[in-house]
C-alpha positions in Angstrom: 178.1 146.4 105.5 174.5 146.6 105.6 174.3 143.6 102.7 176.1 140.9 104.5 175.6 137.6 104.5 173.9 138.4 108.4 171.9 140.6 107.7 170.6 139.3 104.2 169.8 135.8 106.4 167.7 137.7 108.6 165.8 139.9 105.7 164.7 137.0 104.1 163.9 134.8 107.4 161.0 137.6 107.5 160.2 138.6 104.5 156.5 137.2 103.5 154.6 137.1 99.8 156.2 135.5 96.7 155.3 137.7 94.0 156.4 140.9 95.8 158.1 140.3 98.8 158.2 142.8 101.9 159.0 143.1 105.1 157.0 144.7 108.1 158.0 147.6 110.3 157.9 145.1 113.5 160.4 142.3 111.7 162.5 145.2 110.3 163.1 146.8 113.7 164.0 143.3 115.2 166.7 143.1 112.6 170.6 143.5 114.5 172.9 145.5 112.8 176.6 145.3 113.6 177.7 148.7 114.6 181.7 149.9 115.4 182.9 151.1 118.9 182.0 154.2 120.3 185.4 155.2 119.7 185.5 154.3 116.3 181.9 156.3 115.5 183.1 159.7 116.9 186.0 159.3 114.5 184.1 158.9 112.2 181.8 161.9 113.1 184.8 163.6 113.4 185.9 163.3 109.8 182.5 163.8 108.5 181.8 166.8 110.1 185.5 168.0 109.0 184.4 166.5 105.3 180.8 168.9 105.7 182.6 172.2 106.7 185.2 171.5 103.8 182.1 171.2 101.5 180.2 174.4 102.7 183.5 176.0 102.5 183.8 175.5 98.4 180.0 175.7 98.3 180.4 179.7 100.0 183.9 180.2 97.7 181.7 178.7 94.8 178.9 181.2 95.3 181.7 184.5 95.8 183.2 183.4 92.3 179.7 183.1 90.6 179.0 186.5 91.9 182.5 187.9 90.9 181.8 186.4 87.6 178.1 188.0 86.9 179.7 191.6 87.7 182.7 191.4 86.0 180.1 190.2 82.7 178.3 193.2 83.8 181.0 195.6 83.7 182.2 193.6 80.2 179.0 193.7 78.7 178.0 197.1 79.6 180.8 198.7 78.1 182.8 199.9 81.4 186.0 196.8 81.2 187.6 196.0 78.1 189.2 192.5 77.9 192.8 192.5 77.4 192.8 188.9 75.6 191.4 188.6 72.4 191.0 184.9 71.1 192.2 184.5 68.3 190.6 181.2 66.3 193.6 180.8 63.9 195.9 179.5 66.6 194.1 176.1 66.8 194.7 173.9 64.0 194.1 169.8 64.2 197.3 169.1 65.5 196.0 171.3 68.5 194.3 168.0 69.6 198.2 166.2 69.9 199.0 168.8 72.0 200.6 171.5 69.7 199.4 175.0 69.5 201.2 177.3 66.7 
């Protein structure tokens, strides 16, 4: 939206130099952009505020499995939790990449 034909006709209507244009804060702020509604920007604020807590959300469950993560390598390393899966090289063989595992 904000590279439109209108808007673009007005940038360059006020732009001034040739070898490195620009634009001053006076033209800029006489530039009109097209906004929506007021109905139609609080539904969008609505969904990006929803989209924000979803984010902080992961970001907090994120954190929790990080630190779940750095004890349980604690407890691994230290001696106090033996893994009950070994891995076991053998079982990957270049048909492993088609999908197959023997």
């Amino acid at each position: 939206m904000l590279v439109s034909n209108h808007i673009e006709k007005q940038v360059y209507a006020r732009l001034t130099g040739t070898g490195y244009p620009a634009i001053n804060e006076n033209d800029l702020k006489e530039i009109k952009f097209p906004l929506p509604d007021l109905a139609c920007q609080t539904l969008i604020g609505g969904e990006l505020t929803e989209i924000e807590k979803t984010i902080s959300l992961y970001s907090m469950y994120s954190n929790l499995l990080r630190k779940q993560r750095r004890g349980l390598m604690q407890k691994v390393l230290a001696g106090g939790m033996e893994l009950g899966a070994r891995f076991d090289a053998g079982i990957f063989r270049e048909s492993a990449l088609a999908g197959e595992i023997r």
